[in-house]
C-alpha positions, 0 to 999 in steps of 0.5 A: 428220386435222388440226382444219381447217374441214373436220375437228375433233376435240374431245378435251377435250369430256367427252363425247368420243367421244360415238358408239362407234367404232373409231379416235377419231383419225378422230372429227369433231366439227364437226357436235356436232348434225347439221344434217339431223335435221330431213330425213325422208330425211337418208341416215343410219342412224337409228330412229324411236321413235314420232316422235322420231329416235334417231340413236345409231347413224349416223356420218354426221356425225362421219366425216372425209368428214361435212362434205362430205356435209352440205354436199352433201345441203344444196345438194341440197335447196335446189336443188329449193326452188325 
């Protein structure tokens, strides 16, 4: 994918990629720490370790369709804010 405000792949980062993957060419780094780890329910795959989130395992926020779902999960959760 094209860098845009939906994707961007961070080649030079030193950490890059910092998730195993298959096709790095897919890799989205627009969300280097992702704005859900503080939701209980976030609808990624991570494990508790006695309290602490280890989100080693979830791609949610570095796959090409990330962006929106973030996006989508943010609006989700202010809507019933109120």
């Amino acid at each position: 994918m094209e860098n845009s405000y939906r994707f961007y792949r961070n080649i030079a980062c030193k950490y890059f990629p910092c998730h195993k993957v298959k096709d790095e060419e897919e890799f989205n780094c627009m969300f280097c720490y992702c704005p859900l780890y503080f939701l209980e329910e976030c609808g990624g795959n991570h494990v508790d370790h006695m309290g602490i989130k280890d989100c080693t395992n979830c791609l949610i926020p570095h796959s090409p369709k990330g962006y929106d779902y973030i996006n989508e999960k943010i609006m989700e959760i202010n809507r019933f804010k109120k």
